[in-house]
C-alpha positions, 0 to 999 in steps of 0.5 A: 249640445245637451244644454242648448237643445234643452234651452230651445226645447223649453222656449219653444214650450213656453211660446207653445202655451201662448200659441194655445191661446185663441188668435194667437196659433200663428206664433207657432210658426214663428216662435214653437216650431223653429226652436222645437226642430232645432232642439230636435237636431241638437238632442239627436246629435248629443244624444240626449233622449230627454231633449229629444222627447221635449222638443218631439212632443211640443213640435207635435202639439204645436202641429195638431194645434196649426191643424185644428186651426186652418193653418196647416192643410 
């Protein structure tokens, strides 16, 4: 559980940096938010609090970032 909630932290921060980019912030409904949520539930549930900061901080990021933008209201 460690390794996958890591796994989907990491790929929801890689789609984080590209959803940063201008015209692009509508992937982080697709690509950021889903996998950072799920590797919320899989860090919590393995109790890897390393995992959990990862996924917390970019599902956060990618939140501000969809406010910023219109996408969220």
């Amino acid at each position: 559980m460690r390794v996958l909630s890591l796994i989907f932290g990491i790929l929801a921060a890689l789609g984080l940096l590209l959803g940063l980019l201008p015209f692009f912030g509508w992937l982080n409904w697709i690509f950021v938010l889903p996998p950072a949520v799920l590797g919320l539930v899989f860090g919590a549930l393995a109790r890897d609090r390393g995992a959990v900061t990862l996924s917390a901080i970019v599902a956060g990021l990618a939140a501000l970032r969809l406010m910023l933008g219109g996408g969220v209201l």
